[in-house]
N, C-alpha and C positions, 0 to 999 in steps of 0.2 A: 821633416816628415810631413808638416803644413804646408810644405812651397805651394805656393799659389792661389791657396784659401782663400787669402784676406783679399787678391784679388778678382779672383773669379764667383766670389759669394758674396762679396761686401753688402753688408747689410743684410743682407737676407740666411744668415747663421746666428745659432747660441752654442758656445764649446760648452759640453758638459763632462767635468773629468770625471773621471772613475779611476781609483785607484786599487792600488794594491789592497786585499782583506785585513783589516786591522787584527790585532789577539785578540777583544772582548768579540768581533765577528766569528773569528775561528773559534773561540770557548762556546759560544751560546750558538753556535751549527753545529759542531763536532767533537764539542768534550775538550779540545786542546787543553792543556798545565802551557804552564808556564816554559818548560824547557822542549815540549812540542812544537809549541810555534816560534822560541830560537831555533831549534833545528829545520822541522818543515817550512816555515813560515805560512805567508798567506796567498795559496792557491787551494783555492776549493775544488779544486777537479782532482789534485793528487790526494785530497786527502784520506780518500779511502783507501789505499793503497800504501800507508806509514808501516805498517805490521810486517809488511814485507821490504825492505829498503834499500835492497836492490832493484826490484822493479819500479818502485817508486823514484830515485835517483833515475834510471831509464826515460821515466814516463816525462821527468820534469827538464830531460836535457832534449830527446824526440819530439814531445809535442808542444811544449811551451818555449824553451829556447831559442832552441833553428826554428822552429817558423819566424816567431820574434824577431829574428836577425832575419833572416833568408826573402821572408815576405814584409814583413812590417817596415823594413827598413831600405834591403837591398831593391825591391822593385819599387819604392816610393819615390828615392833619391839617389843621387847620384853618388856613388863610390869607387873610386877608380882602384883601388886595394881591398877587395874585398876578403881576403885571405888576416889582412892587416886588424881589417873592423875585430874579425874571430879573436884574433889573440890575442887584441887591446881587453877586450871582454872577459875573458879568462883568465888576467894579470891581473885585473880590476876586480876578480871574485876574489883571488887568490891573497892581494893584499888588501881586502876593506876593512875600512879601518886605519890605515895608514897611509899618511905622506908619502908620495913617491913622484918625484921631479919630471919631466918630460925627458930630461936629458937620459935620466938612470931606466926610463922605457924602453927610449930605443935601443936602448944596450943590453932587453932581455927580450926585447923582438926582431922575427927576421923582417927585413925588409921594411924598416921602419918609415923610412921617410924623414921628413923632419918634424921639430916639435908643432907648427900650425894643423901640420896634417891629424896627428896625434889629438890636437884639441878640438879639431873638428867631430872627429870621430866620438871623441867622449861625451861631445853635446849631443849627438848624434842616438848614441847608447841610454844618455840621461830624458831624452823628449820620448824615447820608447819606453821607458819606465825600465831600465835595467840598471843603468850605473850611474853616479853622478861624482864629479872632481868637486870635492867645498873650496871655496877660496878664505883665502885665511882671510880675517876681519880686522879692517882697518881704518883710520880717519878717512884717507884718499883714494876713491875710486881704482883710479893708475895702481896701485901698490895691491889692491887687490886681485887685478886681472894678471897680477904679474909674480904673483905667489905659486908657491908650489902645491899641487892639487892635495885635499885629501878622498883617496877614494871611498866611497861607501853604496854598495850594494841596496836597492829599493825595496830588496823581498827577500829575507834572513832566507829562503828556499834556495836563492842563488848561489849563495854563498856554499853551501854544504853541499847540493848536486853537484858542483864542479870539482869537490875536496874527493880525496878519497877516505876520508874517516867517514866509519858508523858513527851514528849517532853515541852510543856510548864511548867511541876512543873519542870524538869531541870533546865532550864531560871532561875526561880525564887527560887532558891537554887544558890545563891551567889556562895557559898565554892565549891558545886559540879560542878556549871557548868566551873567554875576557873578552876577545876582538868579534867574534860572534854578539855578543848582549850589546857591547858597543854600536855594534850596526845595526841594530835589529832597531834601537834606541834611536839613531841617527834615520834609517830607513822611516819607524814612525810620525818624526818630527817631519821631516820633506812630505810624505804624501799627504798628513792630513793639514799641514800648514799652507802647501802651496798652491797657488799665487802670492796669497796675501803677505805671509812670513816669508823673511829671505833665511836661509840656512847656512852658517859660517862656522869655521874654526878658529881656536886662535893659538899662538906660541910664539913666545920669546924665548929660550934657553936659558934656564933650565925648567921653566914656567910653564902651564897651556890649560886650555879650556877646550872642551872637548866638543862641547857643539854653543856657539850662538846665535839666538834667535834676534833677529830685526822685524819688528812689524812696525812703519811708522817711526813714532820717537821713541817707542817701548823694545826697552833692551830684555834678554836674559840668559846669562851663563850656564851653561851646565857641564859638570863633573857628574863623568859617571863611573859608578863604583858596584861591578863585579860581583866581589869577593874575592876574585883570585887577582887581585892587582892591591900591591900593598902603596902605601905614600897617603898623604894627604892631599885637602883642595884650596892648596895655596894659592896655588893659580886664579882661580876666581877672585883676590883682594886683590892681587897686582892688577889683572883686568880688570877691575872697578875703579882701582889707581888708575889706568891708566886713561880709561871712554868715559867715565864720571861714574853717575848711580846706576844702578842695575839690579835684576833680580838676581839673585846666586844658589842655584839650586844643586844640594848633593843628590844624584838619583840612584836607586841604591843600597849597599849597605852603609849604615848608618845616616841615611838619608830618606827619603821618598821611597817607597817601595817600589823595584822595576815594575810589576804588574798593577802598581795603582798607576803610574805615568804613562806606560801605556792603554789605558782604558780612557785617556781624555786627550783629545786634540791638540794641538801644537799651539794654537793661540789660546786656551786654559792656563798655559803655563807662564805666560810674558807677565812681565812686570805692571 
């Protein structure tokens, strides 16, 4: 979405990100709880419009989405599938939160193409601030670019305009709304970490860590715990076993409370 930038301005530009609205943003502008900004997330423009949530789901697929795609994206750069770019994006709401291989994509989209295409597109998705693949976290460079993605949604809003649940059948889907706090969690870390923190998963079978943070030599694991997801965070010792010391964080039930971890920044948290 940069092509060209760095050559036609060099020197003479400062990139200033702006990212998605954090939860203490949306609590101290509009009152958000806690399971507000998992469901709406952080768009300030729909937020007036939560009461009603049909209109609101409208507002956020019509004026924030498709443009998003349509303009930000499609007239920026070059997309030769632009039917493709849509329903990578849609697939990427539908499972965030979860591993999904390049190979088991094209086998739920038309006109797939092959997997580069597919990864293009995702980077593509992710510099617009809508989707991004985690790469699992590992000693060797090669083994990470060559892992299977995990998807995660930049703005918990995405994830649920494209769903067809109200916000209370969310709630009441156990699994889904786990994968909701999940991303909402993973969306936080990337936007207010990035550049500086790189953003990873990890998993060995039957093992995983749900999100880790790189900033530097400072490592830190996190397990994140719901409530409606039962098991422990075993996974975090093996991954300490396995990269050396690290920070091990449950975020959570019986851990960190989800709304105190989100109320502070992504490098607050590193070891």
């Amino acid at each position: 979405m940069q092509k060209g930038i760095s050559e036609s301005l060099a020197g003479r530009i400062e990139p200033i990100r702006v990212t998605h609205w954090s939860f203490i943003e949306m609590y101290e502008a509009f009152d958000f709880d806690f399971d507000d900004y998992i469901y709406f997330g952080g768009y300030p423009g729909s937020a007036s419009l939560i009461r009603d949530e049909t209109r609101w789901r409208d507002y956020v697929r019509t004026s924030l989405i498709e443009p998003n795609i349509e303009k930000d994206i499609l007239m920026m750069t070059r997309v030769d599938k632009p039917a493709l770019l849509k329903q990578l994006f849609y697939l990427g709401c539908e499972y965030s939160g979860q591993l999904l291989s390049y190979t088991k994509m094209i086998g739920q989209l038309q006109d797939a193409g092959n997997t580069v295409t597919l990864a293009h597109y995702l980077d593509l998705l992710g510099k617009a601030g809508l989707i991004i693949g985690l790469q699992k976290y590992a000693g060797q460079q090669h083994r990470r670019r060559a892992s299977v993605p995990k998807l995660n949604v930049l703005n918990p809003a995405l994830m649920s305009a494209a769903s067809r649940y109200t916000k209370m059948e969310a709630k009441a889907d156990r699994s889904y709304w786990g994968r909701m706090v999940e991303s909402a969690v993973g969306a936080h870390i990337y936007n207010t970490g990035y550049p500086n923190c790189k953003l990873y998963y990890w998993r060995e079978s039957p093992h995983e860590v749900d999100y880790v943070i790189e900033c530097g030599s400072k490592i830190t694991a996190i397990e994140v715990k719901s409530g409606t997801t039962s098991g422990h965070a075993g996974g975090l010792d093996i991954f300490e076993q396995n990269f050396g010391k690290c920070r091990k964080l449950v975020v959570g039930e019986s851990g960190i409370p989800l709304v105190e971890f989100l109320s502070y920044p992504a490098e607050h948290w590193l070891g």
